[in-house]
C-alpha positions, 0 to 999 in steps of 0.5 A, spaced: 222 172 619 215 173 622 216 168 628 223 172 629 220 179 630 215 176 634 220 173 639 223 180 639 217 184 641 214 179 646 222 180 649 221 187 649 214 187 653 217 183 658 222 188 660 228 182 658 233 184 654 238 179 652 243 184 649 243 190 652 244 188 660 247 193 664 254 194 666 255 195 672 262 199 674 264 198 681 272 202 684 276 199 689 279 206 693 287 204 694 291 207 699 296 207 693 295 206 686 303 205 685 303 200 690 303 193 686 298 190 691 293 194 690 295 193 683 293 186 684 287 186 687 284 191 682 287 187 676 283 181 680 277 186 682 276 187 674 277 180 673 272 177 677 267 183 674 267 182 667 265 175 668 259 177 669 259 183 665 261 188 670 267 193 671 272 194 676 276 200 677 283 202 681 281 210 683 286 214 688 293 218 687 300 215 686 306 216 691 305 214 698 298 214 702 295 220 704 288 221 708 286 227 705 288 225 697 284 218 699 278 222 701 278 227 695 278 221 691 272 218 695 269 225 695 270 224 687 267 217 686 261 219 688 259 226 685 260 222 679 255 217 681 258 212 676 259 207 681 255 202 683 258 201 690 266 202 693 271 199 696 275 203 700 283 201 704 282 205 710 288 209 711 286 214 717 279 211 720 276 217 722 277 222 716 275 217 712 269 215 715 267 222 715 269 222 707 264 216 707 257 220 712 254 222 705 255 215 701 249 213 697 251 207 695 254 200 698 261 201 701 266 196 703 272 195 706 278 191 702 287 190 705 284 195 712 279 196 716 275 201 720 277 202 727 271 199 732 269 206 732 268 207 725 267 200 723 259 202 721 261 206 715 262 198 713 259 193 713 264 188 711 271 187 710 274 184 706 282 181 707 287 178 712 286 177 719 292 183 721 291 181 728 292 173 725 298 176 720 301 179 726 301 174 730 304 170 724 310 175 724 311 174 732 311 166 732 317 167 726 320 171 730 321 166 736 322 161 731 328 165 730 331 167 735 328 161 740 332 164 747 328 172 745 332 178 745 331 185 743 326 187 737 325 193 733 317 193 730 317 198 723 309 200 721 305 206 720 303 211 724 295 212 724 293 205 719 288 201 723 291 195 720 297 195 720 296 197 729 292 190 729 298 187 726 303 190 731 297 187 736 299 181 733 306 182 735 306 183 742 300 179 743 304 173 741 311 175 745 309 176 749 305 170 751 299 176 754 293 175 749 290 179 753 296 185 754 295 192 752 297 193 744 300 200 746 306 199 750 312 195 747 314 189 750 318 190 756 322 183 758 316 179 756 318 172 755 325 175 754 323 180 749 324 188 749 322 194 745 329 197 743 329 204 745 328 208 739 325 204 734 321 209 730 315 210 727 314 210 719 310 217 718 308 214 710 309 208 707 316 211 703 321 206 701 326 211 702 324 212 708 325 206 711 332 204 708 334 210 711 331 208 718 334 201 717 340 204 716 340 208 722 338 202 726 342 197 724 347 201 725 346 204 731 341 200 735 342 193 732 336 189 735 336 182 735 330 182 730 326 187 726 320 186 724 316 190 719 309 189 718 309 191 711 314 191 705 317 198 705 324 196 706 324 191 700 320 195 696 327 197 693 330 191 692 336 193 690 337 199 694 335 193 701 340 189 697 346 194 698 345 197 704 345 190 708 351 189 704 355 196 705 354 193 713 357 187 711 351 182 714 347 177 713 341 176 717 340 172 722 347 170 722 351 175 722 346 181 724 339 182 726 333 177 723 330 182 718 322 179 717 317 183 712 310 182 711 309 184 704 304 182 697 305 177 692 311 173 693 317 175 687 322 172 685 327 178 688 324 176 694 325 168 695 332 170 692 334 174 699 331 169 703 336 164 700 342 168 700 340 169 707 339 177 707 331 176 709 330 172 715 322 170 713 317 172 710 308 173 711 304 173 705 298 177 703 295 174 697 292 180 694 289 176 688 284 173 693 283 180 696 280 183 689 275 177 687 273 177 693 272 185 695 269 185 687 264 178 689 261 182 695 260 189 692 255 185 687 252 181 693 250 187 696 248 191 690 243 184 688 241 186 696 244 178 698 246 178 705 254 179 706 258 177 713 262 182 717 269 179 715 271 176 709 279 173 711 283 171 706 290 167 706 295 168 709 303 164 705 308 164 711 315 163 710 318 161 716 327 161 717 327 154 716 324 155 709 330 158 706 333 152 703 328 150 699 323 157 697 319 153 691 316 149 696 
């Protein structure tokens, strides 16, 4: 008893306590905290912490993305003082940084960056390559319809990443790495920007059913491409719609490729059934323990690089036969 108490008081002089080691919480700011990727690469963030004792937290609000939501849970967090560092999925650079110029502790940045402008509000990212992943989604594309045609692009307006995976796009039809990202392909390797292509103004699946409606119907483009998951959110709701058209894509209609999250089981059954064309992947699992192990790097004060690149899973048309593979 006399060797134990003595061990004790030696721990405690030393400043070393064997049982009341610090938890450290750290939170990742989603775009959304209903979509499921975010939900994945949280549960993966806390996963990766409690190993080491620590917590990851999920903050944002439901529904879809909204700036100013996403800056008032910024604003939020670090009032709190509670977080040892954040992550943040940037919607709008600017208002987002500007949530930022205040931060005391480490942030970073996890699924989208900031723009070149705002990228030092940062210093890392962690995620796909957006340009990569679009250029992916451009290459399937090809693959799909080899002779070119016309072409219909879904994204968001003002989301740094998903702009970069439009780059990608028409970087990659267009045989130009070089040409402007802004203008849509114009006979470029025998591509062409339908008119009248519109622009999401929030990640909404309803949205974007009802726009797929109208350009299935109305502007009918060889292919569509959306460099996220909005119109096979709703499975159902994609499912029927492509059969009250009575299509399938890439035979019968439009060749319909999608860039989503996690690969579910409703997924792989529409590209066997031919209602999707093709699919590329985000692993958001790999983003969460990796966007988790940099925010500790940076707290211990270890180095971190700029970019931290995930994979990317990539389906192409050819694989609809044998989807497990």
């Amino acid at each position: 008893m006399h060797r134990l108490f003595t061990f004790l008081l030696l721990t405690m002089a030393s400043g070393c306590s064997l049982v009341f080691a610090e938890t450290l919480t750290f939170a990742l700011v989603a775009k959304s905290t209903s979509d499921p990727n975010f939900v994945l690469a949280w549960e993966a963030c806390d996963r990766a912490a409690q190993r080491d004792g620590n917590r990851c937290e999920l903050l944002g609000e439901a529904g879809v993305a909204n700036a100013h939501l996403q800056a008032k849970a910024i604003e939020d967090a670090l009032a709190s003082q509670k977080y040892a560092a954040l992550a943040v999925s940037v919607t709008q650079s600017e208002f987002v940084a500007s949530a930022l110029a205040q931060a005391n502790i480490p942030v970073v940045t996890f699924d989208s960056p900031f723009n070149d402008t705002e990228f030092d509000a940062a210093p890392t990212y962690v995620g796909v390559n957006n340009y990569l992943f679009g250029r992916d989604l451009g290459m399937m594309a090809q693959w799909l319809r080899p002779h070119a045609g016309t072409l219909c692009i879904m994204s968001v307006e003002h989301d740094p990443n998903l702009q970069q995976r439009v780059e990608g796009i028409r970087r990659a039809l267009s045989g130009d790495p070089e040409r402007s990202s802004d203008l849509p392909l114009d006979s470029e390797q025998g591509w062409t920007e339908a008119d009248r292509c519109p622009l999401l103004s929030a990640g909404s699946s309803a949205d974007a059913l009802t726009q797929l409606r109208g350009i299935l119907q109305n502007i009918r483009p060889d292919v569509l491409i959306s460099v996220g998951h909005w119109p096979v959110i709703n499975e159902r709701g994609f499912r029927t719609l492509l059969e009250e058209n009575n299509l399938k894509t890439g035979t019968y209609g439009p060749g319909i490729i999608v860039g989503v999250g996690g690969i579910t089981s409703s997924y792989r059954e529409l590209l066997t059934e031919g209602l999707l064309s093709g699919i590329v992947s985000i692993d958001f699992d790999e983003i969460g323990a990796k966007t988790y192990q940099q925010m500790n790097a940076i707290v211990k004060g270890k180095p971190v690089e700029p970019s931290v690149y995930t994979n990317s899973i990539f389906i192409p048309p050819q694989a609809r036969a044998h989807p497990d593979e």
